[in-house]
C-alpha positions as a Python dict, from the first residue, in 0.01 Angstrom:
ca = {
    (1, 'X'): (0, 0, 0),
    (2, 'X'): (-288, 219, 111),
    (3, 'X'): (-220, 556, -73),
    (4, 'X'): (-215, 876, 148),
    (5, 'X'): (-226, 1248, 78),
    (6, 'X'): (89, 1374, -90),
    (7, 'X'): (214, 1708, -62),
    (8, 'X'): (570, 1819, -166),
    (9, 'X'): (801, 2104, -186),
    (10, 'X'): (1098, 1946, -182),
    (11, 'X'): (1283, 1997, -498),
    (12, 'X'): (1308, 2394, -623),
    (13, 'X'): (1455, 2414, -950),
    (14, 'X'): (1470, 2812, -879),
    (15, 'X'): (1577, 3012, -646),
    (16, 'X'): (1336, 3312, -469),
    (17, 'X'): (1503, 3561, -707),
    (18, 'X'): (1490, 3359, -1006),
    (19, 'X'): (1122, 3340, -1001),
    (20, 'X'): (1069, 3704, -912),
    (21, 'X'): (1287, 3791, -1224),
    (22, 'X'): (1082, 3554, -1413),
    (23, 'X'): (770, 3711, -1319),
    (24, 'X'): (879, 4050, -1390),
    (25, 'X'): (992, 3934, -1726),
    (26, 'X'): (653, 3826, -1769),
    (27, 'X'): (482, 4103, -1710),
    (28, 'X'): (726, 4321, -1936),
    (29, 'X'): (553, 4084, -2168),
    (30, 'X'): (184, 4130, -2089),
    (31, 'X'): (236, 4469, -2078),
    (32, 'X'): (447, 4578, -2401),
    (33, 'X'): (501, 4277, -2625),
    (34, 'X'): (72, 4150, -2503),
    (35, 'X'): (-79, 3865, -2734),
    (36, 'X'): (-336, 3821, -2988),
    (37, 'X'): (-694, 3724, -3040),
    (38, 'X'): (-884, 3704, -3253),
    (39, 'X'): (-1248, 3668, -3141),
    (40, 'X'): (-1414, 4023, -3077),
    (41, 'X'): (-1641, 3944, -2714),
    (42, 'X'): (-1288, 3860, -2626),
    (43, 'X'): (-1177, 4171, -2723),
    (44, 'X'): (-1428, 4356, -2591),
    (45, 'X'): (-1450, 4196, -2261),
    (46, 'X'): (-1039, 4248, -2223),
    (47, 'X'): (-1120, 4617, -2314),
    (48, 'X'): (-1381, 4666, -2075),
    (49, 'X'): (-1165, 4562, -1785),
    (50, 'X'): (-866, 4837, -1886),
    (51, 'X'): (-645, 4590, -2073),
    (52, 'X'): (-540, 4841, -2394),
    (53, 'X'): (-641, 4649, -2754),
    (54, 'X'): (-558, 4743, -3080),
    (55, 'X'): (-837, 4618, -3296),
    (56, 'X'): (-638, 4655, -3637),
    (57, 'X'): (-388, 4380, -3515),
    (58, 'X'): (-630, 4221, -3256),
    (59, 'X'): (-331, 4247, -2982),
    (60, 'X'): (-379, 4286, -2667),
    (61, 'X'): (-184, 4444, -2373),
    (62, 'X'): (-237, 4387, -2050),
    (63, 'X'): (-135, 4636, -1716),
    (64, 'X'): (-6, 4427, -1464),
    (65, 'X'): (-241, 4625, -1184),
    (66, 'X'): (-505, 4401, -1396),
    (67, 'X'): (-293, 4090, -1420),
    (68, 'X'): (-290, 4101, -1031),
    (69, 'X'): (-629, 4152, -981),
    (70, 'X'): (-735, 3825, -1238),
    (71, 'X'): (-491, 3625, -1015),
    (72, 'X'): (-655, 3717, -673),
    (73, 'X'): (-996, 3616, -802),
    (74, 'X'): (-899, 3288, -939),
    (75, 'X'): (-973, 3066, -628),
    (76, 'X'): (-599, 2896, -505),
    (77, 'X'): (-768, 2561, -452),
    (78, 'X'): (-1043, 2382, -561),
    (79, 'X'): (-1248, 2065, -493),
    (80, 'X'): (-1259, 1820, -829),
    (81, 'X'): (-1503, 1541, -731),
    (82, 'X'): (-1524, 1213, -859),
    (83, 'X'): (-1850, 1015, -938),
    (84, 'X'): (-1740, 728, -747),
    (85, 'X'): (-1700, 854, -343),
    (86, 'X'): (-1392, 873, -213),
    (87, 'X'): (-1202, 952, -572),
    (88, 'X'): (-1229, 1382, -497),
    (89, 'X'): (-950, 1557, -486),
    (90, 'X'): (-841, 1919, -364),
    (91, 'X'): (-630, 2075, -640),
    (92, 'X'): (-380, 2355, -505),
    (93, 'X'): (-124, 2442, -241),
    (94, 'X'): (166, 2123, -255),
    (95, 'X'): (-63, 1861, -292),
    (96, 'X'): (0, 1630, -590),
    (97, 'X'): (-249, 1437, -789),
    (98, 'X'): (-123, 1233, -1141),
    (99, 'X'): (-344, 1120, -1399),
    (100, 'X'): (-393, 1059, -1810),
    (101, 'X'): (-384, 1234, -2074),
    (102, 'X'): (-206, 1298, -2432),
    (103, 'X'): (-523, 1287, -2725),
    (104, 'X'): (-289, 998, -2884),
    (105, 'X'): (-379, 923, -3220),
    (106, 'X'): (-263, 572, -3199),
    (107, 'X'): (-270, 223, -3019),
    (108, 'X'): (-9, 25, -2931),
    (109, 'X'): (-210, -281, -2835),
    (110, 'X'): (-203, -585, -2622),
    (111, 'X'): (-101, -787, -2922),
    (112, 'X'): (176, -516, -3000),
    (113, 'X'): (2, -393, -3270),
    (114, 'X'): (53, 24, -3329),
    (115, 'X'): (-289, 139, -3504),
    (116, 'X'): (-521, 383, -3513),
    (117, 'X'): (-754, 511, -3135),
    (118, 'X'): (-1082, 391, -3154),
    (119, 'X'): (-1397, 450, -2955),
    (120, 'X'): (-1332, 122, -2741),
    (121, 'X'): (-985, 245, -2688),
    (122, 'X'): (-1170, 549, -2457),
    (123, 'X'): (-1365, 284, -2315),
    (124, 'X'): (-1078, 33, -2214),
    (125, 'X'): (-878, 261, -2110),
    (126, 'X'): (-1093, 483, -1897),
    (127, 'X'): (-1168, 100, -1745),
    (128, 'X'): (-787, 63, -1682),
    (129, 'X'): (-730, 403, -1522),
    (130, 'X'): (-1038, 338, -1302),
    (131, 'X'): (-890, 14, -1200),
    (132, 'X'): (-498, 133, -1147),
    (133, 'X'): (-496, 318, -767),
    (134, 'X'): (-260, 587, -863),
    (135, 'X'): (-472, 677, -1141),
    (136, 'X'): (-620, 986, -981),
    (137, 'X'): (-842, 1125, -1297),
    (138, 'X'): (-905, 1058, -1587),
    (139, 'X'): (-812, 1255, -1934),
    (140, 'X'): (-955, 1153, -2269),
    (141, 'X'): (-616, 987, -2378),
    (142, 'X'): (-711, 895, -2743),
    (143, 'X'): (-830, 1060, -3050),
    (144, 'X'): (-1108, 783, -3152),
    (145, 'X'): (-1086, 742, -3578),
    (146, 'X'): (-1396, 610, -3631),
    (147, 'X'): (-1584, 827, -3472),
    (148, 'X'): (-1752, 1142, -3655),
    (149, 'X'): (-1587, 1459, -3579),
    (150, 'X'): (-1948, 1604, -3538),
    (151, 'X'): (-1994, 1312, -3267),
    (152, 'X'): (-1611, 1275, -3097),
    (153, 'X'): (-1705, 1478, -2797),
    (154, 'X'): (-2049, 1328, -2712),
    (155, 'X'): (-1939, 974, -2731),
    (156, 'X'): (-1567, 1005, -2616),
    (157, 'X'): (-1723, 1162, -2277),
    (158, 'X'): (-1976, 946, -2246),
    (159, 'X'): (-1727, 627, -2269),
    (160, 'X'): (-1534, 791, -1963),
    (161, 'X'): (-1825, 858, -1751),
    (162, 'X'): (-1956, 509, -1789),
    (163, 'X'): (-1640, 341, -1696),
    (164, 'X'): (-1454, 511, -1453),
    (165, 'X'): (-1553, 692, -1144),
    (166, 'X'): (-1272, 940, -1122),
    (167, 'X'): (-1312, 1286, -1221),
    (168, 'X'): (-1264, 1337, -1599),
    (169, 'X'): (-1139, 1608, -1815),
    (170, 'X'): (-1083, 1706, -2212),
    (171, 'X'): (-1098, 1907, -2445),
    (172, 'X'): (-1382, 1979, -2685),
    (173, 'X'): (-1334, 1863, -3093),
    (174, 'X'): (-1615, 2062, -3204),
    (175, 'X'): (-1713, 2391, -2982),
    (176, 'X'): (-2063, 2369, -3014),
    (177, 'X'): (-2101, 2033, -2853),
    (178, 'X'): (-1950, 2203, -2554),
    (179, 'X'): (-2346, 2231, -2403),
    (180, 'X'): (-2439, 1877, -2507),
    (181, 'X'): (-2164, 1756, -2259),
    (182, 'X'): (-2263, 1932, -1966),
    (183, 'X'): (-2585, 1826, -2073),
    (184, 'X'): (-2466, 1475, -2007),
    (185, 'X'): (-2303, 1562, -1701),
    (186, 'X'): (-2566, 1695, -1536),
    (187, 'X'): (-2824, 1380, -1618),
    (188, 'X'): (-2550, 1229, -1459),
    (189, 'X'): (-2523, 1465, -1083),
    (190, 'X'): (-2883, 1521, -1127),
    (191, 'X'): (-2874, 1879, -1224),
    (192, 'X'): (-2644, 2160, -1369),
    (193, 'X'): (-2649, 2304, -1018),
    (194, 'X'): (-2541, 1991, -860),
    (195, 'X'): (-2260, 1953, -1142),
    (196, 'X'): (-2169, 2352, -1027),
    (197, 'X'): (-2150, 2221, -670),
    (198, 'X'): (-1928, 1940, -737),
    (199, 'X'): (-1766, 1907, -1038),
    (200, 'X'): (-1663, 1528, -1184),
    (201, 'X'): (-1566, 1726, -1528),
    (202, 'X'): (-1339, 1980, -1674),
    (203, 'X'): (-1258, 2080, -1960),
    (204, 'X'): (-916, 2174, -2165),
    (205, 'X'): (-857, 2494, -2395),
    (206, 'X'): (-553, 2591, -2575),
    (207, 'X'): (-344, 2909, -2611),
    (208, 'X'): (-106, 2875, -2914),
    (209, 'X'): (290, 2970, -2886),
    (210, 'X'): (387, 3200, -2887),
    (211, 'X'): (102, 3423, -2752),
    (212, 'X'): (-211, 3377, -2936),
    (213, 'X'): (-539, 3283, -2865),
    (214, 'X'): (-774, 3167, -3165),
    (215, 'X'): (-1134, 3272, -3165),
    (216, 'X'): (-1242, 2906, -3131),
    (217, 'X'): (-1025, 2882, -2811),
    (218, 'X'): (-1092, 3180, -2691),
    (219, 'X'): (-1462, 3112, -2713),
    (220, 'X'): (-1433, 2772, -2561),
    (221, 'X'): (-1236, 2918, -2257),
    (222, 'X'): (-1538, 3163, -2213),
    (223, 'X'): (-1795, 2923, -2211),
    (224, 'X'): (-1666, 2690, -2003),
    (225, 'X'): (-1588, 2999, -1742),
    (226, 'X'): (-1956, 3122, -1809),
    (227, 'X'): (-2072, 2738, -1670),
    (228, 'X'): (-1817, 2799, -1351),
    (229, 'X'): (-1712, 2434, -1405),
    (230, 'X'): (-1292, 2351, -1354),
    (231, 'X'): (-1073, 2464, -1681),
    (232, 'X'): (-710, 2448, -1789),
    (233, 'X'): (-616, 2710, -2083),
    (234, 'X'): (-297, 2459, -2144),
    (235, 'X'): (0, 2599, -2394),
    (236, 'X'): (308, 2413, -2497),
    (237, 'X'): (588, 2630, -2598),
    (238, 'X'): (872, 2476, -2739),
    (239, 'X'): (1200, 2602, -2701),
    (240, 'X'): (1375, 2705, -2971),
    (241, 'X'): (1087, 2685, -3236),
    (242, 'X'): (785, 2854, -3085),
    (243, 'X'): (993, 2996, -2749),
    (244, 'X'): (1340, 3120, -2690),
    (245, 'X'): (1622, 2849, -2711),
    (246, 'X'): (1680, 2881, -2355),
    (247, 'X'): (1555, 2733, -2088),
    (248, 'X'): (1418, 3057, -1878),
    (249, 'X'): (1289, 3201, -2196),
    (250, 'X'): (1067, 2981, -2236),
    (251, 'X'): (946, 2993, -1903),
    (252, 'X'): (917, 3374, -1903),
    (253, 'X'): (668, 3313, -2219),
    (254, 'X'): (531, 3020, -2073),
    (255, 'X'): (426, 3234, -1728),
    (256, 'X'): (317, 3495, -1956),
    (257, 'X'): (97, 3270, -2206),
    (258, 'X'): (-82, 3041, -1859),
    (259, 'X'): (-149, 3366, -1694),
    (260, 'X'): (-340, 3473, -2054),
    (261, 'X'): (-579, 3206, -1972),
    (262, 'X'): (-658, 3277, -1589),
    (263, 'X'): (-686, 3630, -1708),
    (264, 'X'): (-968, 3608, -1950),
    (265, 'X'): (-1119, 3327, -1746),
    (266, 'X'): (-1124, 3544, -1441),
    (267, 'X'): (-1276, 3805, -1641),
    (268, 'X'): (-1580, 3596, -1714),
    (269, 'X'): (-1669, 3448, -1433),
    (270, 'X'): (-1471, 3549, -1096),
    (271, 'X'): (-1438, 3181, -926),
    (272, 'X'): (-1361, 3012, -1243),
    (273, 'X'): (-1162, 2687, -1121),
    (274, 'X'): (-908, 2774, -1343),
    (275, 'X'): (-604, 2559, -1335),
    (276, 'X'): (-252, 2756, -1430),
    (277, 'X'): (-131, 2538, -1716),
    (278, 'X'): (203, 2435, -1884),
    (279, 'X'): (323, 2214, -2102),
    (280, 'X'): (654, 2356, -2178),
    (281, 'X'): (890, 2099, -2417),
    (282, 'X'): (1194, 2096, -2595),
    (283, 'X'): (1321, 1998, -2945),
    (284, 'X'): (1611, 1795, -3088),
    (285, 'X'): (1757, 2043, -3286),
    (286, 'X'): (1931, 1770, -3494),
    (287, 'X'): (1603, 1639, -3615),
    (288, 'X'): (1306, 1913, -3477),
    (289, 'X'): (1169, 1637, -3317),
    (290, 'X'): (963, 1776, -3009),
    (291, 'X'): (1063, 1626, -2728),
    (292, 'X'): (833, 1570, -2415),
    (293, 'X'): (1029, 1335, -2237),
    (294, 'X'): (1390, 1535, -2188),
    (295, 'X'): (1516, 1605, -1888),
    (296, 'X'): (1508, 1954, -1928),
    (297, 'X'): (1121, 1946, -2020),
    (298, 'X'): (1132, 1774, -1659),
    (299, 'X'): (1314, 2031, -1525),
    (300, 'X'): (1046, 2334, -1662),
    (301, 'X'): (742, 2174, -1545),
    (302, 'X'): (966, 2183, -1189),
    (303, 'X'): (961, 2524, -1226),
    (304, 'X'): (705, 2582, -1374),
    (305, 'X'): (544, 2416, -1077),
    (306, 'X'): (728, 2699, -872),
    (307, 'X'): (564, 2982, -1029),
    (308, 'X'): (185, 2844, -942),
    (309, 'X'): (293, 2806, -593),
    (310, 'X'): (399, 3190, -613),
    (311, 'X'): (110, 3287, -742),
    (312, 'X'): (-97, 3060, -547),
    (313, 'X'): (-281, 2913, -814),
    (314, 'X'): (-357, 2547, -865),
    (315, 'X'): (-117, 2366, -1152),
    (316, 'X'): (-160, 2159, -1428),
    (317, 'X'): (178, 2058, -1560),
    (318, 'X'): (313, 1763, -1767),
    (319, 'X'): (507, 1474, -1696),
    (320, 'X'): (577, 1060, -1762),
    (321, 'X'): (548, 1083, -2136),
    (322, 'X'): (857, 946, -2333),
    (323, 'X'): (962, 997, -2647),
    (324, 'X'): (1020, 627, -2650),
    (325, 'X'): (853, 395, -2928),
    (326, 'X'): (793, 107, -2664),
    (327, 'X'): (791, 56, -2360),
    (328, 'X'): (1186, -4, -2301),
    (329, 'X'): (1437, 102, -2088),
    (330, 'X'): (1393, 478, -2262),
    (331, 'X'): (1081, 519, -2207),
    (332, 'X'): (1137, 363, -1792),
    (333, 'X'): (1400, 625, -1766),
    (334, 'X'): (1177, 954, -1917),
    (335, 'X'): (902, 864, -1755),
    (336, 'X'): (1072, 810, -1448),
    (337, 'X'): (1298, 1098, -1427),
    (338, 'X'): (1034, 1386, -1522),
    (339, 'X'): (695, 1206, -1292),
    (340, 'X'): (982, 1201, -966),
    (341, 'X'): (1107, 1616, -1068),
    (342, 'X'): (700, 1646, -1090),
    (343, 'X'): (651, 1473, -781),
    (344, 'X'): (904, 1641, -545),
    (345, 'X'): (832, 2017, -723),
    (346, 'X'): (475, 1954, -592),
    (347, 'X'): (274, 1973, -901),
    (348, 'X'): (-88, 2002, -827),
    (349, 'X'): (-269, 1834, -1131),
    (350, 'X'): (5, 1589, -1320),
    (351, 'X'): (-118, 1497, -1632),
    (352, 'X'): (-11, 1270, -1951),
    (353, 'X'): (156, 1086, -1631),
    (354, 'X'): (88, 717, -1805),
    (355, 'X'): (76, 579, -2086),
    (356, 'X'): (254, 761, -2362),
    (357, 'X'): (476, 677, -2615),
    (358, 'X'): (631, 872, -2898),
    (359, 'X'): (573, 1202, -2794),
    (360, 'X'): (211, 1156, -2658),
    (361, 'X'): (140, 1051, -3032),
    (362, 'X'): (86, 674, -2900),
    (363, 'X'): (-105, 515, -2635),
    (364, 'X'): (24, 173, -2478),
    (365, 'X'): (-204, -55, -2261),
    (366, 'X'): (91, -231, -2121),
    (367, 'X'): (265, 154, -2007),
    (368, 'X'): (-12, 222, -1813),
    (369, 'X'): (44, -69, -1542),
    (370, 'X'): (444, 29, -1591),
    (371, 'X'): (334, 375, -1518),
    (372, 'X'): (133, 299, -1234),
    (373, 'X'): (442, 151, -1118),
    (374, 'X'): (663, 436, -1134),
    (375, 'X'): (369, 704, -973),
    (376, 'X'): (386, 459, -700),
    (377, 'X'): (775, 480, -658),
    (378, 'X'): (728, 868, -674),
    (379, 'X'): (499, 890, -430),
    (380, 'X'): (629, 659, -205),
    (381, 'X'): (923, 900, -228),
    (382, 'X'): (742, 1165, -98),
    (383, 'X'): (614, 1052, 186),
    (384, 'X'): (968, 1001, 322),
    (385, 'X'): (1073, 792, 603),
    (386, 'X'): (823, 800, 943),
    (387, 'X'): (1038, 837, 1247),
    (388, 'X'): (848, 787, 1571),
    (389, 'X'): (886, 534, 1888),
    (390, 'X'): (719, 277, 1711),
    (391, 'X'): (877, 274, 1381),
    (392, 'X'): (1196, 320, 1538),
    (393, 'X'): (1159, -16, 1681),
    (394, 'X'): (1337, -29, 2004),
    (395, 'X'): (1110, -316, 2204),
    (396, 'X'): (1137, -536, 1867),
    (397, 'X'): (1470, -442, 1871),
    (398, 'X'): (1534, -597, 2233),
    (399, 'X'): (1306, -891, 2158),
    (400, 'X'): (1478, -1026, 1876),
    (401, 'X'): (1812, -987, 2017),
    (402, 'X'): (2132, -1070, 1861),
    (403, 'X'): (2162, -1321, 1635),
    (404, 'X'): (1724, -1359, 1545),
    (405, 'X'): (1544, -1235, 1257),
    (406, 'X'): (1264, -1015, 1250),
    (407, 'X'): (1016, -1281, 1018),
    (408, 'X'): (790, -1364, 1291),
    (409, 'X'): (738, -1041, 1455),
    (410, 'X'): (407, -877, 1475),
    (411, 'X'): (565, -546, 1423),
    (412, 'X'): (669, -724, 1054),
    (413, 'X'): (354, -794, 971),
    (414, 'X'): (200, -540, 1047),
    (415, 'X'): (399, -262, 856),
    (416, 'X'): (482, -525, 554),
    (417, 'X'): (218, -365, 347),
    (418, 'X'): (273, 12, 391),
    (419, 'X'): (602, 54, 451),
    (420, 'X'): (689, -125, 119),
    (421, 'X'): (595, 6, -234),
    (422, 'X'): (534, -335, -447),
    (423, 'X'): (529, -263, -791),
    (424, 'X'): (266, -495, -1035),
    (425, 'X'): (530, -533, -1295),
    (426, 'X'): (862, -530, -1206),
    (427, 'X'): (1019, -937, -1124),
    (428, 'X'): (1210, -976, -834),
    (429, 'X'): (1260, -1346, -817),
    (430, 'X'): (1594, -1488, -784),
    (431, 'X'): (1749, -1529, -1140),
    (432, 'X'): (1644, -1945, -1172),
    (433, 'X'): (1295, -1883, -1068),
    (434, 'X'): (1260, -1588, -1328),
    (435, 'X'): (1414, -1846, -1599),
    (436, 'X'): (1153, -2131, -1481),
    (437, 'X'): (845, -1902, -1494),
    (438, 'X'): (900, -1807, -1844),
    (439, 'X'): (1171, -1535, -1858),
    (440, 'X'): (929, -1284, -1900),
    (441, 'X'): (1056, -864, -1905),
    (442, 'X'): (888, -596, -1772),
    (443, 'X'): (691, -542, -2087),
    (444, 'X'): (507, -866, -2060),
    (445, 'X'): (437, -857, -1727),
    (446, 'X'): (243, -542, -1785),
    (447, 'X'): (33, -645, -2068),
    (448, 'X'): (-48, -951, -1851),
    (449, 'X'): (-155, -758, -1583),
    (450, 'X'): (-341, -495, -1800),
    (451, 'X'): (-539, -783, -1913),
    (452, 'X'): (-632, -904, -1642),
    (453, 'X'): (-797, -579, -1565),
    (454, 'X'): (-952, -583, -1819),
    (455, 'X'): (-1131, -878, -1787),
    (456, 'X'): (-1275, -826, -1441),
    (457, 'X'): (-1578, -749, -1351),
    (458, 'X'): (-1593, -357, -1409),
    (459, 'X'): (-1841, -132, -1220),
    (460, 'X'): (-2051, 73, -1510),
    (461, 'X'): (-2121, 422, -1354),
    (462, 'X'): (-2397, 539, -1595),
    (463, 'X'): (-2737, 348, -1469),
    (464, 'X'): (-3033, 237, -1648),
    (465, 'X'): (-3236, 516, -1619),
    (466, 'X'): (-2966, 760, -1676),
    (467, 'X'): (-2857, 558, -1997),
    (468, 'X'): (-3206, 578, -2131),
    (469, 'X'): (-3219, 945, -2070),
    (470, 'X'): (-2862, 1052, -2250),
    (471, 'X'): (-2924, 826, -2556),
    (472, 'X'): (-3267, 954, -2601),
    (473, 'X'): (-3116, 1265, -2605),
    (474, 'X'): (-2796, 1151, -2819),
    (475, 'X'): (-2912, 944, -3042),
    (476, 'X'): (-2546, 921, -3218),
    (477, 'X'): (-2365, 772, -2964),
    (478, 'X'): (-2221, 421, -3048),
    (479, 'X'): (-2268, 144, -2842),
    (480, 'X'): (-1960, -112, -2719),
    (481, 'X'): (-2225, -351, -2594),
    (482, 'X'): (-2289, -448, -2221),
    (483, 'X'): (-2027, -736, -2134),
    (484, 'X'): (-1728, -611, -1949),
    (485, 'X'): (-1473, -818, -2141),
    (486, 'X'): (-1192, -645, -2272),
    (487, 'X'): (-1235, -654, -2652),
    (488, 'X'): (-939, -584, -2912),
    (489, 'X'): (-983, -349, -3199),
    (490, 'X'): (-714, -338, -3492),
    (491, 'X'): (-706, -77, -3784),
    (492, 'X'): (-952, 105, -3564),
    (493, 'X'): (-1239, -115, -3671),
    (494, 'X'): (-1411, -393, -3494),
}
């Protein structure tokens, strides 16, 4: 099924007054409770726009005639290109977009083996996502162990660009590798102005829960403004241990904590492509497990969806990860349940959308084709049912007649393929063909189909010349060699 343009609205967790009271409650915040920081250009910068900073506790209070004014020069939409034509995307307004994500710091293999990321991991899976069509970009889903910390950044980016064409985004290990990446990407478009013009990377910050920005992340979020290239300031309040217990608590200091991050963005470099970002979660409070794949982390990111919309700012927002430990009917269920709420709410920029197990602590190879399933279901849902004369079938309808089936019909085949979401891994033979062809569950399927992803030809983005050029330049970055078999690593170590 050819995949169109989604956009949705359909599903509003809140009502008009809700979110105005939710906004208002934010602002209470900015304004009297503010947030703290602790690098001093920060500081400085926040003070020099009429935000009100006490230097002694490095807090920060922000007017909410300033607030407004961040907001209006954050652009509502913006274009996020990918390398490969045809893969851009426009992120704002109801449109919805799902991709990767997570930083897992484990495996859980095509030989069910759990163990730790490793370099090829980025590589394989990068391949995978660039192969699956409702992978729309591409996050840096794994943490690779054996991999330098003073050389994560360099070669986990590089591994993306190579292998998938599809805008990619992350976050940066070690802040002063920031420039050597967008020193790759622009060998890559050719220049730093042509990166500028049309971004194939972004770049992930963090503001801690509740309200705090460290200097390192507060210096990361102003040098990626100063380049002008697409950024998400993401913070993950969970309620009941670093937000209220209740649900529109944590939303009030979730609005207040994304809005942080435009703010100081905007403040920069007015333009920044500066997604509004949320990862609100929950927490078994029998256990204080944090839980990403609850319902009612489902039902935040709805509304937390909601509040972008009313500010007219693009969202990034979470949703598909389970709290699952394999791919079973748990994990089908979270993932299922929080991608459709994401889905119908109209989330821009839906990330950790495949792939993750155990809290977004695990990566599975097989979940990605089972997520690429379920995206497909959800956004099958929202393009509804088309109702026109020739859908509604009346001259087939006459032709066949009573009594003759529809098999034959031109009007069949010609709407078999897009009127029909068929997912890769789900069996829908009768019950003594499924027994004769090996009994095989979801699960397997999945792995069977990841593999043989993996072991088709794959299209390497990064060409000769360029190659030459970035490892000159990088001489640390490990090579996977040039074959584009798919290649196993256990204990993280080939």
């Amino acid at each position: 099924m050819e995949k169109p343009l989604e956009e949705s609205n359909t599903y509003r967790v809140l009502t008009e007054r809700e979110i105005s009271q939710i906004h208002e409650t934010s602002m209470k915040v900015l304004e009297q409770v503010g947030f703290e920081m602790h690098y001093p250009p920060a500081l400085d910068l926040m003070q020099k726009h009429g935000a009100r900073v006490d230097r002694g506790s490095c807090r920060v209070f922000i007017p909410r005639e300033l607030v407004a004014r961040c907001i209006k020069q954050a652009p509502p939409e913006f274009v996020f290109y990918g390398r490969e034509p045809g893969k851009e995307m426009t992120i704002g307004g109801k449109r919805v977009h799902c991709g990767t994500g997570g930083l897992a710091l484990y495996v859980l293999d095509l030989q069910r083996n759990k163990r730790p990321a490793a370099i090829r991991d980025v590589s394989n899976l990068a391949r995978l996502a660039d192969k699956l069509e409702y992978v729309d970009f591409y996050i840096i889903p794994v943490y690779p162990h054996d991999i330098n910390i003073d050389s994560v950044d360099i070669n986990s980016y590089y591994h993306s660009f190579r292998n998938t064409g599809k805008p990619v985004m992350g976050g940066i290990m070690n802040k002063k590798k920031l420039d050597d990446v967008v020193n790759m990407a622009s060998i890559l478009a050719g220049s730093l102005d042509q990166l500028r013009r049309r971004p194939f990377v972004g770049f992930i910050a963090s503001v801690t829960s509740p309200l705090t920005i460290s200097k390192d992340q507060a210096e990361l979020i102003m040098e990626v403004a100063g380049y002008g290239l697409p950024l998400a300031t993401s913070s993950a309040p969970a309620a009941g241990a670093t937000s209220p217990m209740t649900l529109a608590g944590t939303l009030v200091l979730q609005n207040a904590e994304a809005l942080i991050g435009i703010i100081l963005a905007q403040m920069v470099n007015p333009g920044t492509p500066v997604l509004y970002s949320a990862v609100p979660v929950t927490m078994d409070m029998r256990t204080m497990s944090i839980l990403m794949g609850s319902i009612e982390s489902g039902l935040m990111n709805a509304a937390i969806t909601q509040m972008a919309h009313y500010y007219r700012l693009p969202c990034y927002i979470t949703a598909g990860t389970a709290d699952a430990k394999l791919p079973d009917a748990q994990a089908a269920f979270e993932s299922a349940t929080t991608a459709l709420l994401a889905a119908l709410s109209g989330g821009n920029f839906i990330h950790e959308a495949f792939g993750l197990l155990d809290g977004a602590m695990t990566a599975s190879y097989a979940k990605y084709v089972l997520d690429n399933d379920i995206i497909g279901s959800c956004l099958r849902t929202l393009r509804g049912i088309e109702v026109n004369p020739e859908t509604l079938a009346l001259d087939v309808i006459s032709r066949v007649g009573p009594g003759g089936n529809y098999l034959a019909e031109p009007h069949t085949l010609k709407y078999m393929r897009t009127e029909l979401h068929s997912p890769k891994a789900s069996n829908r033979q009768p019950y003594q063909s499924w027994i004769d062809a090996g009994s095989k569950d979801s699960w397997k399927i999945a792995e069977e189909v990841a593999y043989q992803l993996l072991n088709t030809p794959a299209r390497v983005y990064i060409t000769h010349d360029q190659d030459c050029e970035i490892k000159k330049l990088f001489p640390d970055l490990v090579s996977l060699g040039e074959d584009n078999d798919y290649h196993e690593v256990r204990a993280g170590v080939e």
